[in-house]
C-alpha positions as CSV (number, residue, x, y, z in Angstrom):
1,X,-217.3,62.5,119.7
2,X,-216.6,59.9,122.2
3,X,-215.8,62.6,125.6
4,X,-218.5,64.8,124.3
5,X,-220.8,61.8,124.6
6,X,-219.3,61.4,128.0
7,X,-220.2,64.8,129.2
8,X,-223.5,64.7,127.9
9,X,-225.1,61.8,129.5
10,X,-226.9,61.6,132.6
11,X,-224.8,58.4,134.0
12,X,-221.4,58.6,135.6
13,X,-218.5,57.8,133.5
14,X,-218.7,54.2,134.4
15,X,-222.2,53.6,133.5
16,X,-222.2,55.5,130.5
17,X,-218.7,52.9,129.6
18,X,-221.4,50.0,130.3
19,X,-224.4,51.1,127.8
20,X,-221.9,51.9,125.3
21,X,-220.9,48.5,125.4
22,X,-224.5,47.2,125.8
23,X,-225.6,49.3,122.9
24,X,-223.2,48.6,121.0
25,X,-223.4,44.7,121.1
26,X,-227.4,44.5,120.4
27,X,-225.5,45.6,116.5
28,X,-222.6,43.5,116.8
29,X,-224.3,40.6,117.4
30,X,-225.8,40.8,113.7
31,X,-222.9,41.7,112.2
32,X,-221.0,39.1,113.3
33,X,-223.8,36.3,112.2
34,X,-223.3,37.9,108.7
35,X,-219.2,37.1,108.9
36,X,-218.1,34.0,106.6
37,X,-217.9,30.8,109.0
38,X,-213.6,31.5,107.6
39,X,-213.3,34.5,109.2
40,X,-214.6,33.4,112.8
41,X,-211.8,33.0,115.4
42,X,-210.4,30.1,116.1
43,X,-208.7,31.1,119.3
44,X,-210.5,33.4,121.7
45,X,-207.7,33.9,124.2
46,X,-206.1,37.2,122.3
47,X,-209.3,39.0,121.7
48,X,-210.7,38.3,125.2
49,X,-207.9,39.8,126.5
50,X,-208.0,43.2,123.9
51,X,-211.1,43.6,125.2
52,X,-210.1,43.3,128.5
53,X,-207.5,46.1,127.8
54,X,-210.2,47.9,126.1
55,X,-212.6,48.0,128.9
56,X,-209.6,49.1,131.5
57,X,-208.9,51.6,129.1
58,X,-212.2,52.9,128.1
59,X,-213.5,53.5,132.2
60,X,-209.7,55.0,133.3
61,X,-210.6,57.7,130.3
62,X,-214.2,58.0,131.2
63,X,-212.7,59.2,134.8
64,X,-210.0,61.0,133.4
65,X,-212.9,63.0,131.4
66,X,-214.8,63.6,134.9
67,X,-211.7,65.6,136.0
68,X,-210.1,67.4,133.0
69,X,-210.8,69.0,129.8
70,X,-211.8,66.9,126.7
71,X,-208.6,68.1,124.8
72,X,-206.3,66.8,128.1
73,X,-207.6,63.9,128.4
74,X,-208.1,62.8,124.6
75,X,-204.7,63.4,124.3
76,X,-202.9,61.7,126.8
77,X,-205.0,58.7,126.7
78,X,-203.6,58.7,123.0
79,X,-199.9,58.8,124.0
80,X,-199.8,55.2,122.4
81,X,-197.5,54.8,119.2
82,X,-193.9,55.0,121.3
83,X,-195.4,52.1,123.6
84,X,-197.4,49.9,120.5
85,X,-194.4,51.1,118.4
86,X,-192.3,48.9,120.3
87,X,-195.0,46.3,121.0
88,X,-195.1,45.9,117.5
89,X,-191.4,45.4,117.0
90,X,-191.3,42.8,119.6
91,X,-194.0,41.1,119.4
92,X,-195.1,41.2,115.6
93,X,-191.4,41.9,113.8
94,X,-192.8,45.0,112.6
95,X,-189.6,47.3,111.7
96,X,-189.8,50.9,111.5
97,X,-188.7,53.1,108.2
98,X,-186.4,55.7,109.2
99,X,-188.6,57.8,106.8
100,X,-191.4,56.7,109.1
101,X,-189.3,57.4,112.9
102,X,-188.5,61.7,111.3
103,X,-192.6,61.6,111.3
104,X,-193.5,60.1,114.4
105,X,-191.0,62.2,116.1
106,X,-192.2,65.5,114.9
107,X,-195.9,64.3,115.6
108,X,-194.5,63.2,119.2
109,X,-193.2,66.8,119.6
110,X,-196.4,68.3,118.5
111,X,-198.2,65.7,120.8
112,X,-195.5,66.4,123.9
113,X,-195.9,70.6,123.1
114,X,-200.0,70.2,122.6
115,X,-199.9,68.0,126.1
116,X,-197.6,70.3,128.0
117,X,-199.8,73.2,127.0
118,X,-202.8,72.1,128.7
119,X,-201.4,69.4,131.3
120,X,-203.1,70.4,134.8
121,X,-205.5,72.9,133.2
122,X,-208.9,73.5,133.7
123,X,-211.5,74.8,131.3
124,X,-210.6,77.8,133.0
125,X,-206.5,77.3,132.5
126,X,-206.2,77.5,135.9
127,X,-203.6,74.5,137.3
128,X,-205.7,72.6,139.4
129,X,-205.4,69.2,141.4
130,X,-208.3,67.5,140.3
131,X,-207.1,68.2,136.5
132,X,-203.5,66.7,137.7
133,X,-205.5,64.1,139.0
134,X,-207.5,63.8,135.5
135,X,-204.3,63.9,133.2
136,X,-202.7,61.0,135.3
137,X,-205.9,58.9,135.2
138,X,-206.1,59.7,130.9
139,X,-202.1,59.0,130.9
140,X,-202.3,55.4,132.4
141,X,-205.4,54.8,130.4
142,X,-203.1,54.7,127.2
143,X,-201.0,52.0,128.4
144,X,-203.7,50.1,127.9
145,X,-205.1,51.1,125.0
146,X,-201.4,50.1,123.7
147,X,-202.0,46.7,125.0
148,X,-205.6,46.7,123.0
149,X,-204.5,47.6,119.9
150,X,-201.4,45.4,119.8
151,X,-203.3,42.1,121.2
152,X,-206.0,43.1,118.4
153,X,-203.8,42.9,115.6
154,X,-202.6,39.6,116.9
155,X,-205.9,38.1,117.4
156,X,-206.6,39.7,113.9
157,X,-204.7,37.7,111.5
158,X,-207.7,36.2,109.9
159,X,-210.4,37.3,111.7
160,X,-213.6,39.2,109.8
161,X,-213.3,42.7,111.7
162,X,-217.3,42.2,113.0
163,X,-216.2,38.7,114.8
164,X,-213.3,40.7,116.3
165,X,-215.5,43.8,117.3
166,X,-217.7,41.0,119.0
167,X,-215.5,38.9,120.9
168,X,-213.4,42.2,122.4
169,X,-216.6,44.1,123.1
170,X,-218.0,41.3,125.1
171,X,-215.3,40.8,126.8
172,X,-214.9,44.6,127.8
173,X,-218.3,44.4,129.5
174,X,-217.9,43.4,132.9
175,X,-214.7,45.7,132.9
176,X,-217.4,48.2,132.9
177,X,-220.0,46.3,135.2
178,X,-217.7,45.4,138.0
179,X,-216.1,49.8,137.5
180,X,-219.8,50.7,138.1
181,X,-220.7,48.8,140.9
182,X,-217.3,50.0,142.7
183,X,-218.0,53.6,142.5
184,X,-222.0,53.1,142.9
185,X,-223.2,54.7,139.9
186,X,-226.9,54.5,139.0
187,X,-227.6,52.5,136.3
188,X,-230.6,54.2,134.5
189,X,-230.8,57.6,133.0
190,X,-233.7,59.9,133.6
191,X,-235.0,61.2,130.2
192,X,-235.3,60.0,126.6
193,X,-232.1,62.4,125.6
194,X,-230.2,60.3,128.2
195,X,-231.4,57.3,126.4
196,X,-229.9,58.9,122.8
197,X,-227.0,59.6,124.0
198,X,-225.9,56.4,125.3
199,X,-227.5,54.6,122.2
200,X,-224.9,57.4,120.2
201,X,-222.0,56.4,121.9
202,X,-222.7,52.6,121.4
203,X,-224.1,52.9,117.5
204,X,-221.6,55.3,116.3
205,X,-218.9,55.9,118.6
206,X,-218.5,51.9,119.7
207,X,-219.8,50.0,116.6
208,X,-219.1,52.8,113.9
209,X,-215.3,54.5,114.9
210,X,-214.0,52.0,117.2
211,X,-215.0,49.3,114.7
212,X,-213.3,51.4,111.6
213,X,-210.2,51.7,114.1
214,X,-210.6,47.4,114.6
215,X,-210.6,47.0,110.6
216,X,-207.4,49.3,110.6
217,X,-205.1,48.1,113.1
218,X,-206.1,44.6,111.0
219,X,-204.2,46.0,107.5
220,X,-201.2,48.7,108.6
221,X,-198.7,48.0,111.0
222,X,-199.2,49.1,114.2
223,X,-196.8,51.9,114.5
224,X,-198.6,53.4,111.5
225,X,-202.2,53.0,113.1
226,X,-201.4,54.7,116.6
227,X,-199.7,57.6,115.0
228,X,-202.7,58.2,112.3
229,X,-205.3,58.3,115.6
230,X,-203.1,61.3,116.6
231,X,-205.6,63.1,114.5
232,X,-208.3,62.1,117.2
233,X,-207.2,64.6,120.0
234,X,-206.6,67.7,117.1
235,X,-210.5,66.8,116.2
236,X,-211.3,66.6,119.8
237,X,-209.5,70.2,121.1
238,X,-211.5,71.8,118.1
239,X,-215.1,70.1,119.8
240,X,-214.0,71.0,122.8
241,X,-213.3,74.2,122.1
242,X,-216.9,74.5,120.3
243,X,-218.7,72.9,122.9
244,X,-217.7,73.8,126.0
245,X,-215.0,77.1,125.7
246,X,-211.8,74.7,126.6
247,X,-210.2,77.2,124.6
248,X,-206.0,76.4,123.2
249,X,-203.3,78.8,123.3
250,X,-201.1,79.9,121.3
251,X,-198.7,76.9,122.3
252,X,-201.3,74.4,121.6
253,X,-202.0,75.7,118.0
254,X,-198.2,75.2,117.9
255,X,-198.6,71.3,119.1
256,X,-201.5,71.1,116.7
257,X,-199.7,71.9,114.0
258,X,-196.6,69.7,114.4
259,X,-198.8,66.8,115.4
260,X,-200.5,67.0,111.7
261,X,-197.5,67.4,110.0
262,X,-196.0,64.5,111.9
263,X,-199.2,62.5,110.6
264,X,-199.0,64.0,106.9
265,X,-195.0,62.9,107.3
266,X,-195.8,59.4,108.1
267,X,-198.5,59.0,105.5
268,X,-195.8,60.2,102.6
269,X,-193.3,57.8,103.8
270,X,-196.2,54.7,103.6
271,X,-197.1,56.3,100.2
272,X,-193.4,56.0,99.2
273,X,-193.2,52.9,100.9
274,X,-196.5,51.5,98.6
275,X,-194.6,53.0,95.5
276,X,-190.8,51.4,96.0
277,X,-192.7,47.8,96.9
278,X,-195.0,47.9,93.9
279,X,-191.8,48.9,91.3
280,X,-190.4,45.4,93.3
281,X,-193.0,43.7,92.9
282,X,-193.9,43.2,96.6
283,X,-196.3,44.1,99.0
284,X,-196.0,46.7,101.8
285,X,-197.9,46.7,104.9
286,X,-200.1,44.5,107.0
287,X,-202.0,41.5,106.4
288,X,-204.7,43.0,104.5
């Protein structure tokens, strides 16, 4: 609900990134003072700089949304889980099933066939400049949002999620402040729906899915996490599609399609996974 949020307010995309945020922490703020004293970080350093990603992320997609369709931008801004895969591998010695690689290269298909479908389109279809202009801007947002979710699961590892959500939320904030004064953006929107939709986007979009997508990344390895939010885009083409007429082709039904059974793939190989580790008496997955 996130770019539909975006194209409903009365702010520019930088703004609307900044009451979000400021929205969002008025909630945070009391659900981090309920968070054992144990599950506080100890080290701020990784989380700061998550949210930092976050915020770079969150206003290049904004813009991107300003340009392009919902379904273009959603999903190139989500072209994550090849770059966090191997984030996760380096950095957290997170190996990769070959069970789990035949899924995440058929949902990478799907993803590649569902982008190529729509790259440079219009709500119209028509290849135009400013959507170019609007894909590149979503397609450099997701090299950050790699960098947020694999700095969050290392700043993670023993962190209550609402102390997390906090600390990266905060720190995402003048990301947004310093993007709206730039571009000049008016702070204030003009009516009382203006007002609910911002409050929306910081209540459920911020606090309610980002923070679900926070507790995730925390328990399943990272590869696993950034394929599952392929599902975001497939939800977002259908809204799109219902809102504002950004209607697929046959192609991107094609993408679609291969991106959920990617997804479904993966999930059947963690399943497995669960099964073979319990009959061993182990544990698979993250630190949860």
């Amino acid at each position: 609900f996130a770019p539909i949020g975006l194209r409903l307010s009365e702010l520019g995309p930088m703004a609307t990134a900044f009451w979000r945020f400021v929205f969002a922490l008025t909630g945070l703020f009391a659900l981090a003072a309920m968070a054992p004293k144990s599950g506080r970080p100890q080290k701020l350093g990784p989380l700061v700089a998550a949210g930092v990603c976050f915020g770079l992320d969150l206003t290049l997609w904004h813009a991107a949304l300003v340009h392009t369709t919902v379904i273009n931008a959603t999903m190139l801004s989500n072209m994550t889980p090849v770059l966090a895969a191997a984030g996760g591998w380096l950095f957290l010695r997170e190996r990769v099933s070959w069970g789990f690689a035949r899924g995440a290269s058929v949902a990478l298909g799907g993803a590649a066939v569902l982008t190529m479908s729509r790259i440079g389109a219009g709500a119209g279809g028509a290849v135009t400049s400013d959507a170019l202009k609007g894909d590149a801007l979503a397609l450099f947002s997701a090299v950050w949002y790699a960098a947020y979710l694999v700095i969050l699961r290392l700043g993670r590892r023993g962190v209550d999620v609402r102390a997390a959500m906090l600390v990266t939320t905060l720190a995402s904030l003048p990301v947004a402040i310093i993007a709206t004064i730039m571009t000049g953006e008016r702070w204030l929107p003009h009516t009382t729906q203006g007002w609910l939709v911002l409050i929306g986007l910081g209540v459920i979009v911020h606090m309610g899915g980002q923070g679900l997508i926070a507790y995730g990344v925390g328990r399943l390895p990272i590869a696993l996490s950034t394929v599952i939010l392929w599902v975001q885009p497939v939800a977002a083409a259908a809204l799109g599609w219902a809102w504002y007429g950004e209607a697929l082709g046959p192609l991107a039904f094609v993408g679609a399609a291969l991106l959920l059974a990617g997804v479904w793939i993966v999930q059947r190989e963690r399943r497995g996974a669960r099964r073979r580790s319990k009959r061993r008496g182990g544990s698979a997955g993250g630190d949860g």
